[in-house]
N, C-alpha and C positions, 0 to 999 in steps of 0.2 A: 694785813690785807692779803687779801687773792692775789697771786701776781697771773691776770691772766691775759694783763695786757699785749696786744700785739706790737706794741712799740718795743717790748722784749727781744718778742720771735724776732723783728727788724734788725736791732743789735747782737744775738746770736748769729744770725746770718751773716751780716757785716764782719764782728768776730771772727767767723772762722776762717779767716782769710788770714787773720794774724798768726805770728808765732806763739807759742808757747811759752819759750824763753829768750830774754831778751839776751841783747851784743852784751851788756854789763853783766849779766849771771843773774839779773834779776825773773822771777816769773811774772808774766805777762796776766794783772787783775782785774782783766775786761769785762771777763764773763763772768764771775762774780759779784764785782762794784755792780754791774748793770741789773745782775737780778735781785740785789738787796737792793739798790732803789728802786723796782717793782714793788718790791716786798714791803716797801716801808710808802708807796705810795708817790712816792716823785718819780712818774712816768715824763715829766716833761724834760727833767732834768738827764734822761736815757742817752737818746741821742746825740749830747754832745760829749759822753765821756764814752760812746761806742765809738764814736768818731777818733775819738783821741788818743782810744788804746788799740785803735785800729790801726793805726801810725806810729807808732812805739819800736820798731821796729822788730828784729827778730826772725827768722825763718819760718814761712805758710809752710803747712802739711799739710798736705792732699791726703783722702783716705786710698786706700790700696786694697784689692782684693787679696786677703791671702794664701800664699803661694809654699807647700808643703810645710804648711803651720801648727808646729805642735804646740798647746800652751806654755806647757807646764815648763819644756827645755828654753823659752822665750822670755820668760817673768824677766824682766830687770832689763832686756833687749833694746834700748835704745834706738839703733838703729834701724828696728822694726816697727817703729809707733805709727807708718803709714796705716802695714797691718794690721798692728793692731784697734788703731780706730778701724778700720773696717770690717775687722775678725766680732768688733760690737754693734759695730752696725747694721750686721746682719744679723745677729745674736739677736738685735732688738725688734727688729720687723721677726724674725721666726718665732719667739717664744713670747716676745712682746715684756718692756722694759721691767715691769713688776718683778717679774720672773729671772730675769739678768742680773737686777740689782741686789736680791735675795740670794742668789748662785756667788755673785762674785764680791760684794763688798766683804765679806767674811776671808775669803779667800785673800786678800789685800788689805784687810785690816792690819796683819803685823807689818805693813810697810805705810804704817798711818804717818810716822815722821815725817818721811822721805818728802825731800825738797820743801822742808818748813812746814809740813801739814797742808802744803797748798794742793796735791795731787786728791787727796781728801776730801779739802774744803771747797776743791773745783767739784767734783764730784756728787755733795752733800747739796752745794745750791744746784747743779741740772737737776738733781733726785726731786726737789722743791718744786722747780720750776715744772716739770713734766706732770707732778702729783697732781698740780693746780688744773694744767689743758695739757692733754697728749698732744701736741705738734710736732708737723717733721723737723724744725729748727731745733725744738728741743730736744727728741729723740738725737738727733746730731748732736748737739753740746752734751750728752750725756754719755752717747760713743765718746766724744773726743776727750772728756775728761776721766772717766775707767779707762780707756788707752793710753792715758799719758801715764794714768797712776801705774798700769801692771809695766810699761815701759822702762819708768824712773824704779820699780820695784826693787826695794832692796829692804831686809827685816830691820826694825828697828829695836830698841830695848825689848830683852825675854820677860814677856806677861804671866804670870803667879794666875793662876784660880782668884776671882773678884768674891770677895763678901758684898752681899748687896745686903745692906742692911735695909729692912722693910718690905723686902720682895721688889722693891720697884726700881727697876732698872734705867728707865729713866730719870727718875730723880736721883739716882747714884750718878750718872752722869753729868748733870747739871750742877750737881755737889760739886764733882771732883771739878769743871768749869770754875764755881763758883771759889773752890780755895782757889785756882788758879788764878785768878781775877784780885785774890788777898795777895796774892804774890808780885801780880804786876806792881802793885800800887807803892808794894815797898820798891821796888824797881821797874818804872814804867820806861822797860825799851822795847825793842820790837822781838826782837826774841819771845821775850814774856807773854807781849802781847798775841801773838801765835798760839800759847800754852792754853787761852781762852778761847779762841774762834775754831783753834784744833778740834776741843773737846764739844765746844757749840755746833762745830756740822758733825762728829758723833752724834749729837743729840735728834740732829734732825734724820742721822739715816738708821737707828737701831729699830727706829715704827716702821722700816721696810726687813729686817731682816730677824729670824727666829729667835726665840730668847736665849737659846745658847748662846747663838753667836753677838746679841747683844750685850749678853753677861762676857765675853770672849773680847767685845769691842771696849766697854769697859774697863775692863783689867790691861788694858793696852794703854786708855789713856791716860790708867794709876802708873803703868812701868814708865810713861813716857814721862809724864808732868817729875817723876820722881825724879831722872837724868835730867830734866830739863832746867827747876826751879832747884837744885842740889843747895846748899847752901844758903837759900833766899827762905828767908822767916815770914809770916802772912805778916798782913798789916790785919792786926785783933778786932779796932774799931773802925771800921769803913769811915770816914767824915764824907756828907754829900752837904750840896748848897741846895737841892730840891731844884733844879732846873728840870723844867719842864720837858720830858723826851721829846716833843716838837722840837722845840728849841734845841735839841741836842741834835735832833734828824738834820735839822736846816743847820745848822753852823759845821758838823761833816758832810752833807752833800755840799757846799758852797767851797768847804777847805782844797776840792779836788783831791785829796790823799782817801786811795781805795780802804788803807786800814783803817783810816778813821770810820768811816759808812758801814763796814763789814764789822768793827769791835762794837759799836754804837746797838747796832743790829741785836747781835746776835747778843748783850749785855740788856736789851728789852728782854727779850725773849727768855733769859734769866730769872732775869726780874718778875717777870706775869707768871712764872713756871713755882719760884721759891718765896720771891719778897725779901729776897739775901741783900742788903746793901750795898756790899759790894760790888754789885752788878752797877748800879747808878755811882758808884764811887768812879769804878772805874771808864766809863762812858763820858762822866764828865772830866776825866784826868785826860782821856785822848783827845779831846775836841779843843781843850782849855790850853795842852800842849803842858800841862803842871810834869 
C-alpha cells in the first residue's frame, strides 16, 4: 500500500521528540514500526505505538544549525548528530531529498552495519515514506535518520566488487535477503533476524541511488551477511503452513514487538519480488515465536 496516510506524518512528529537510543543501548523502532504499519495498511493501529515509543525513553535531539561543519572530518561524530540532522535538513529543502538521498546513501553505505543495520533501516523507511508524499514531517525523519546514520558512522566489513548475476541489481539483493532469511530460520534470533530487514531496506534504497552505487550497496550486504551468518548453514527446504499474510500482518501488529512488523513486512515484499519460500518461512517463524 501507499503510505500516505497523514496519521504517519502525526507519528513522525510525535517521534521526533524522542531519543534515538534508548537508557538500555537499545535503538529506539518508532519510526520505523510506525511506517511499516502505513505500509502494510493498519493506519489505526499508528498512533498508539507512536505513542508508546514516544515514551520509551532516551535522550530528544533537537536539530542544530551547523557551526564550522566539515563533513567528511565529522563522519562517525556522535556528538554532533544535533548538526548533523540539521547539516540534512537543509541539504533537503536546498537540493530537495531525491537529490540527498542519491549524494549520500552511497557515501554511508560502508557503515550499513553500524548499530544493527538500524541507522540504514531507519533511513530506507523515511526514503519510502517521502517517495509516497513529500511532507515536512517526512522530509524531518529523513534528516534525522541520515544524521544519525553519518553520526553512529563507522566502516563495517571491506565489500569485494558484486557479481550480479542477470544484470539485475535488485534481484541480487533480494537474493542475498532471501538466503539470509534461509539462515535465520536455522537460527531464528534477532541478530539473524537484522541480516534480512538489513538487506530488505537495501532493497528499498538502491531505486534511489545509481547503479554503481547500487552494485557497491550490494556487495556490502554480501561482506556483511558473510561476517554476520559465519558459520550458520541455510535451512535448503523453507517448510511454510501457508498462513495467510493478513494473518501474519495482524498477529505482528497485535504482538507489539517492532521486529516482528518490520521482518513480516519486509519478508512480503520478498515474497511478491522472488516467490522464494523462505520469505514466508520466515515471516511465519517470527510471528509464531518457532
Amino acid at each position: 500500500m501507499i503510505t500516505t496516510s497523514t496519521t504517519l506524518d502525526e507519528a513522525f512528529e510525535r517521534l521526533s521528540a524522542a531519543g534515538f537510543e534508548l537508557p538500555n543501548g537499545f535503538i529506539n523502532h518508532g519510526p520505523m514500526a510506525c511506517e511499516v504499519l502505513a505500509a502494510v495498511g493498519c493506519d489505526e493501529a499508528i498512533e498508539g505505538w507512536a505513542w508508546r515509543f514516544a515514551h520509551t525513553g532516551g535522550t530528544a535531539v533537537d536539530p542544530m544549525a551547523p557551526v564550522d561543519f566539515e563533513w567528511p572530518s565529522e563522519l562517525g561524530n556522535y556528538q554532533r548528530l544535533p548538526e548533523w540532522i540539521g547539516y540534512f535538513e537543509r541539504s533537503i529543502a536546498e537540493f530537495g531529498w531525491p537529490t540527498v538521498v542519491e549524494v549520500w546513501v552511497p557515501r554511508l553505505m560502508p557503515a550499513l552495519s553500524v548499530a544493527l543495520f538500524h541507522a540504514a533501516i531507519r533511513t530506507a523507511h523515511a526514503v519510502r515514506a517521502i517517495d509516497a508524499v513529500d511532507t515536512e514531517p517526512r522530509r524531518a525523519e529523513l534528516a534525522r535518520a541520515l544524521g544519525y546514520w553519518a553520526a553512529r558512522f563507522v566502516p563495517g566489513e571491506p565489500a569485494v566488487e558484486a557479481d550480479v548475476e542477470g544484470g539485475d541489481v535488485h534481484l541480487a539483493v533480494v537474493g542475498a535477503a532471501a538466503d539470509g532469511a534461509r539462515r535465520y530460520l536455522t537460527h531464528p534470533n534477532i541478530l539473524n533476524l537484522h541480516g534480512v530487514t538489513g538487506a530488505m531496506a537495501v532493497e528499498i534504497l538502491v531505486g534511489h541511488i545509481t547503479e554503481p552505487s547500487a552494485i557497491a550497496g550490494l556487495a556490502q550486504v554480501r561482506a556483511e551477511h558473510t561476517a554476520l551468518f559465519a558459520g550458520t548453514s541455510p535451512t535448503e527446504t523453507p517448510e511454510t503452513a501457508g498462513i495467510d499474510p493478513a494473518d501474519l500482518i495482524g498477529n505482528a501488529e497485535q504482538s507489539g514487538d517492532p521486529h516482528q512488523v518490520k521482518l513480516v513486512e519486509a519478508c512480503m515484499r520478498g515474497a511478491r519480488a522472488t516467490g522464494d519460500p523462505a520469505f514466508a518461512a520466515a515471516a511465519e517463524t517470527v510471528t509464531r515465536g518457532r
